[in-house]
C-alpha positions as CSV (number, residue, x, y, z in Angstrom):
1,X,0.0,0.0,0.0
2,X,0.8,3.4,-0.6
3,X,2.1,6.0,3.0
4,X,0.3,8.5,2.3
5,X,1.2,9.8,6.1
6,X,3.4,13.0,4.6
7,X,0.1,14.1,3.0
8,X,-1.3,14.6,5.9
9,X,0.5,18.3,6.5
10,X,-1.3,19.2,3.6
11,X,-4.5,21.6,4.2
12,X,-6.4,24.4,2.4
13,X,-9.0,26.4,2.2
14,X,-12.1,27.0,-0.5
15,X,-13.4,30.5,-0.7
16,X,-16.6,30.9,-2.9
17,X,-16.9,34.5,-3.9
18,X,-20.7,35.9,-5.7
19,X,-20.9,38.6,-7.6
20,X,-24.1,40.2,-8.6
21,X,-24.0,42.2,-12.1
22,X,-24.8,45.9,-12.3
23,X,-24.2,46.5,-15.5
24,X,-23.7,44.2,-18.3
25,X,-20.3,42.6,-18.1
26,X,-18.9,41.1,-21.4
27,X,-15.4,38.6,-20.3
28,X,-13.0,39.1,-22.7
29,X,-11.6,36.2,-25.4
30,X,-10.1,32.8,-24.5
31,X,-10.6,31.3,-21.2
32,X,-12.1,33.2,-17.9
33,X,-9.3,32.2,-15.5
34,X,-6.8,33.7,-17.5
35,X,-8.4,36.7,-17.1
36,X,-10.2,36.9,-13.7
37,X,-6.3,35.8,-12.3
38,X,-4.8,39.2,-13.8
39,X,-7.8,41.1,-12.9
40,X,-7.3,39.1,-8.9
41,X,-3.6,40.3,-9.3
42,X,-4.1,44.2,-9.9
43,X,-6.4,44.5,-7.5
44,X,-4.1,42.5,-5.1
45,X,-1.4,44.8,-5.3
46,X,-3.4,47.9,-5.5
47,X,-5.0,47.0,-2.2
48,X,-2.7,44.9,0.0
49,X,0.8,45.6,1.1
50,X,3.7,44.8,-0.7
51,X,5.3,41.9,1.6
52,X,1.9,40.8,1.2
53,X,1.3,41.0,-3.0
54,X,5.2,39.7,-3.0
55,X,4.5,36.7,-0.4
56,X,1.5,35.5,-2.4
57,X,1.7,36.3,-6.4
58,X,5.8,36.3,-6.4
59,X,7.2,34.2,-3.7
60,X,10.8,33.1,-4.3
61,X,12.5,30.3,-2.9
62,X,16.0,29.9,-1.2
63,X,18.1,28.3,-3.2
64,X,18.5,25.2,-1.0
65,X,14.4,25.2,-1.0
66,X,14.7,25.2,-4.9
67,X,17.3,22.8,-5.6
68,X,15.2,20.5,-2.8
69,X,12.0,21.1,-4.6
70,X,13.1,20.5,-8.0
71,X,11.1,23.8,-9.0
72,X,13.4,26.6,-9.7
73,X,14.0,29.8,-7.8
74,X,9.5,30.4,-8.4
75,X,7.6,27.6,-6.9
76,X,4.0,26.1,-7.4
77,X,1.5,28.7,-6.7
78,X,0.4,28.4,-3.6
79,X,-3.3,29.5,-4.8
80,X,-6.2,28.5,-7.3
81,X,-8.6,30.8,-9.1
82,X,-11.3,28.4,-10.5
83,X,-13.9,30.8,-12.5
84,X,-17.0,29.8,-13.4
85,X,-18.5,26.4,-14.8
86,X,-19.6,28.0,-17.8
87,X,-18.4,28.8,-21.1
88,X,-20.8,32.2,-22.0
89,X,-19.4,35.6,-22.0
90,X,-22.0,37.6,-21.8
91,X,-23.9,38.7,-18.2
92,X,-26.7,41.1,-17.9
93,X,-28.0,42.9,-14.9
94,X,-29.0,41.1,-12.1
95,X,-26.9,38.1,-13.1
96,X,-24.4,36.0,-11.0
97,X,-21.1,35.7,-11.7
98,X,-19.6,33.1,-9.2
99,X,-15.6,31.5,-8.7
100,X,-13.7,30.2,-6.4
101,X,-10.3,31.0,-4.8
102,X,-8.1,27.9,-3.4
103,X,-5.3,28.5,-0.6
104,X,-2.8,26.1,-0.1
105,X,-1.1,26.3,3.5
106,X,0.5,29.5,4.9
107,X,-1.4,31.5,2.2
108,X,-4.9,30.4,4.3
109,X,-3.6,33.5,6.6
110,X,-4.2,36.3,3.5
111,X,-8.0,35.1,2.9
112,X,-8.9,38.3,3.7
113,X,-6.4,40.7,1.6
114,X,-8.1,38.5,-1.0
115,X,-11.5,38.8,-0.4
116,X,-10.8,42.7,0.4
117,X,-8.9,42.3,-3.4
118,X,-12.3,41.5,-5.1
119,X,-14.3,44.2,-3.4
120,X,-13.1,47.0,-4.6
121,X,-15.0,48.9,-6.4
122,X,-11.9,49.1,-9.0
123,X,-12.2,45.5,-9.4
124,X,-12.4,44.9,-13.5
125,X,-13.7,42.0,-15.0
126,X,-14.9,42.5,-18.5
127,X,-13.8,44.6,-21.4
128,X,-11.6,47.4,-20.5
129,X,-13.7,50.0,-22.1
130,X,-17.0,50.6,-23.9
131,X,-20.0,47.8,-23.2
132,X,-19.5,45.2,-21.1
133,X,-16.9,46.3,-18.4
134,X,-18.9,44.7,-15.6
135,X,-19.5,46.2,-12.5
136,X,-20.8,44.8,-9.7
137,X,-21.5,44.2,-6.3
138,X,-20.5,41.5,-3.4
139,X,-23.6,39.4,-2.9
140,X,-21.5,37.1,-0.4
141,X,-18.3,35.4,0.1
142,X,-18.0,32.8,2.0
143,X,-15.6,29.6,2.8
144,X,-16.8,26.1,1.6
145,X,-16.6,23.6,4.5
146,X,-15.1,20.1,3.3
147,X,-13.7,16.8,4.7
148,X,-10.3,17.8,6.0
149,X,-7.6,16.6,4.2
150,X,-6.6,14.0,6.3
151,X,-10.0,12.6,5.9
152,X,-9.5,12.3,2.3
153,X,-6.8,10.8,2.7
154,X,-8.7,8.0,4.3
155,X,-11.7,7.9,1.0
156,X,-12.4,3.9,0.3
157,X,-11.9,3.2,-3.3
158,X,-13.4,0.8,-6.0
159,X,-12.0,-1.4,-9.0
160,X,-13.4,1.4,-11.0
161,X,-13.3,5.4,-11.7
162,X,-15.2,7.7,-14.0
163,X,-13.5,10.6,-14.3
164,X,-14.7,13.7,-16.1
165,X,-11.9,16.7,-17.2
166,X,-14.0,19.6,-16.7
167,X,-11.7,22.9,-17.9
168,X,-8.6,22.0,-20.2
169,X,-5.6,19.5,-18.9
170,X,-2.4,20.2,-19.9
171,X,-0.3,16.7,-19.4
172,X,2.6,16.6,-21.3
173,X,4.5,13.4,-22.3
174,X,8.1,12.4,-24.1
175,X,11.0,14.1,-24.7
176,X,9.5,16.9,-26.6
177,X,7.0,17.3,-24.0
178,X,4.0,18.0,-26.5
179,X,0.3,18.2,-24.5
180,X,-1.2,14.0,-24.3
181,X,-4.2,14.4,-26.1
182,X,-3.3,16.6,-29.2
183,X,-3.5,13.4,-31.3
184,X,-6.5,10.8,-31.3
185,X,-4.3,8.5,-31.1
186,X,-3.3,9.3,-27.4
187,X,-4.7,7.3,-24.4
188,X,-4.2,9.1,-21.0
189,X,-2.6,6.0,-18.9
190,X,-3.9,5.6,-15.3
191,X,-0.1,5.8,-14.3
192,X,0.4,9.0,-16.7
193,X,-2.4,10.8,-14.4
194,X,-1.1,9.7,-11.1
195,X,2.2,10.6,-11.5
196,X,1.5,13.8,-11.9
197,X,-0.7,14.7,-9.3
198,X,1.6,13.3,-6.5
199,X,4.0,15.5,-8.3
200,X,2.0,18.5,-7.7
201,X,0.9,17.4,-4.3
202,X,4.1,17.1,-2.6
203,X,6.0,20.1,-3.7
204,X,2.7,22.4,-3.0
205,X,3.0,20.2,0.6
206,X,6.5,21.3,1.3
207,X,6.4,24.8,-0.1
208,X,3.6,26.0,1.8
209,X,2.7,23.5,4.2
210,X,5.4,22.2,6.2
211,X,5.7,18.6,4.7
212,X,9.0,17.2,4.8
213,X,9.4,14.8,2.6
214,X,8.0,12.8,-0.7
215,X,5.3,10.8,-1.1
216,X,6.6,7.7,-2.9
217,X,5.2,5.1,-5.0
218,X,6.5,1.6,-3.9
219,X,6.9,-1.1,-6.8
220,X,4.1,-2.7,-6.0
221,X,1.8,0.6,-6.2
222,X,3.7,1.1,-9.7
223,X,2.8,-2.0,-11.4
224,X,-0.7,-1.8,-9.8
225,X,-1.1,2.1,-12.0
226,X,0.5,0.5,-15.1
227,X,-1.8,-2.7,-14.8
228,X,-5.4,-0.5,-14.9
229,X,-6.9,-0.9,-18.0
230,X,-8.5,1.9,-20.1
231,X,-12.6,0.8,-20.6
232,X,-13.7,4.0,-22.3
233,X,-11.7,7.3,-23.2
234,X,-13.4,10.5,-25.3
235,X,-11.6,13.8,-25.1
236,X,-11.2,17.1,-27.4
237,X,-8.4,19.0,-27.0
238,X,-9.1,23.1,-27.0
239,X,-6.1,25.5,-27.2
240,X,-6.1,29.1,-26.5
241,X,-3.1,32.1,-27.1
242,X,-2.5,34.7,-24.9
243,X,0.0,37.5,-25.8
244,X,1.7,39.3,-23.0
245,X,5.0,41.5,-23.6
246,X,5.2,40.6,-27.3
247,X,5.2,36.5,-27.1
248,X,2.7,34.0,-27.8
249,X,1.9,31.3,-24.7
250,X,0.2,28.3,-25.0
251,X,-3.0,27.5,-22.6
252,X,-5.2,24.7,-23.2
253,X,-5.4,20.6,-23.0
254,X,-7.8,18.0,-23.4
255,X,-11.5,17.9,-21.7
256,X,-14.1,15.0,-21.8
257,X,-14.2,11.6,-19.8
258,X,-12.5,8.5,-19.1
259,X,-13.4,5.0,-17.2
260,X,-10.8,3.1,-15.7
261,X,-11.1,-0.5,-14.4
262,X,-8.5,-2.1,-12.1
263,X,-6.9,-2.0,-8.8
264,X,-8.1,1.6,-8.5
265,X,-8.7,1.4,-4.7
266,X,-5.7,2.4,-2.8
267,X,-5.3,5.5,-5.4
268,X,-8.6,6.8,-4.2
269,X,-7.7,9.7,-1.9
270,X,-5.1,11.1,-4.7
271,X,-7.8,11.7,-6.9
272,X,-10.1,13.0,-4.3
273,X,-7.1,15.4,-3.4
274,X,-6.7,15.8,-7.0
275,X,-10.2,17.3,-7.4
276,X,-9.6,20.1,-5.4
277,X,-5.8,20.8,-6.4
278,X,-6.0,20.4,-9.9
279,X,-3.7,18.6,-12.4
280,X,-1.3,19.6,-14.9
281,X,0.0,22.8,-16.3
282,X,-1.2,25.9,-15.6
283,X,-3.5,24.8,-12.7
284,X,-3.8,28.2,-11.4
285,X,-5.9,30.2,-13.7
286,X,-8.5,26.9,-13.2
287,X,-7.0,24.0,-15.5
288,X,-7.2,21.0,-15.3
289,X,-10.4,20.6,-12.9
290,X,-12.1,17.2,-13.2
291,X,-14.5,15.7,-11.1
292,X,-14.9,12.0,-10.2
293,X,-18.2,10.5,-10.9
294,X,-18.1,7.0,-9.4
């Protein structure tokens, strides 16, 4: 079986923020997170102090932290913006417009320079100019009360697992690390998805929770992953560009739903974790969500 005992350091916290529209508020191109995290980051630093902005949006790491971590001198963020479930643009008056912030350990502490981020009255969502610059008022914010983690740590499992990619995955696979998914041909491998999330989970644990040391996967657990069979796989893969200071990124993966059969059981509470923290590349403007439905 797998010791998952380092995990238990791990915490968070879920703020839900609604906004009610005042006047009609158009989101810009490509995808919402992108956006709403820029728009959470100037209002950040207009309204919080600077240890504060610089602790949350660009913490740095020692170098012996980096060089432990694997991550460079920048490490995970230690927050998620997930906006919301929905792929319109376009709210009128009276409409809500609903996300969710996720704070990964120390960060829990600056909850409130965040919510006081998103009530100013500065606080842009939409177009920049003309129709559709959206403002709006606070309805309620409020914090979403969950297992802790160490009680999902504990989640009883099953031979099987639905799993539905809800915003873009980025996953990226092979020497040229090109995005799975891109070509039909691709199959996302149960040990291709769980590699990656205990990836993520650790070095968010020990940058901003006080883990100390890697989960790992003993040979047994390994050959378990690689045995699970694929049952049912149907994804699309949806790209977006962003252009910031003259250069082109990349945004974007594969959504849709897989089944997986096999000795699933004892990988349970990594993909409960997983549902909350994400998985893949750019995880915190809101990829790579999914949702199990089993």
């Amino acid at each position: 079986m797998i010791d998952l005992s380092p995990l238990e350091t791990l915490s968070f916290k879920i703020i839900e923020c609604v906004l009610q529209v005042k006047e009609t508020l158009i989101l810009q191109p490509g995808f919402a997170g992108i956006h709403l995290r820029e728009a959470m980051g100037n209002s950040l630093k207009a309204s919080a102090p600077e240890s504060v902005y610089q602790e949350i949006w660009d913490a740095q790491l020692s170098q012996q932290s980096a060089d432990e971590l694997k991550t460079g001198a920048f490490p995970p963020r230690g927050y998620i913006i997930e906006p919301p479930d929905t792929h319109k643009r376009r709210f009128e008056e009276g409409e809500f417009f609903v996300f969710r912030l996720i704070l990964l350990g120390r960060l829990q502490k600056y909850a409130d320079s965040f919510i006081a981020a998103v009530a100013r009255e500065e606080f842009w969502l939409g177009r920049k100019e003309g129709l559709g610059r959206g403002k709006f008022e606070v309805k309620d914010i409020f914090e979403i009360e969950l297992f802790s983690p160490g009680m999902l740590l504990q989640t009883a499992g099953s031979n099987s697992a639905v799993i539905n990619f809800i915003t873009p995955t980025r996953l990226k696979t092979g020497p040229t690390q090109r995005p799975l998914m891109l070509y039909k041909e691709d199959r996302l491998e149960f040990s291709s998805l769980i590699r990656p999330l205990l990836n993520r989970m650790n070095k968010l644990n020990q940058a901003y929770c006080g883990g100390e040391k890697d989960i790992m996967l003993p040979e047994e657990a390994e050959n378990s992953a690689r045995l699970v069979t694929i049952r049912k796989q149907s994804f699309s893969f949806v790209e977006f560009e962003e252009e910031k200071r003259g250069r082109i990124k990349k945004f974007g993966g594969f959504t849709g739903e897989i089944i997986y059969s096999g000795d699933i059981g004892q990988f349970a509470p990594i993909l409960r974790l997983g549902e909350i923290l994400h998985v893949g590349s750019d995880y915190v403007y809101g990829f790579g969500k999914y949702e199990l439905l089993n």
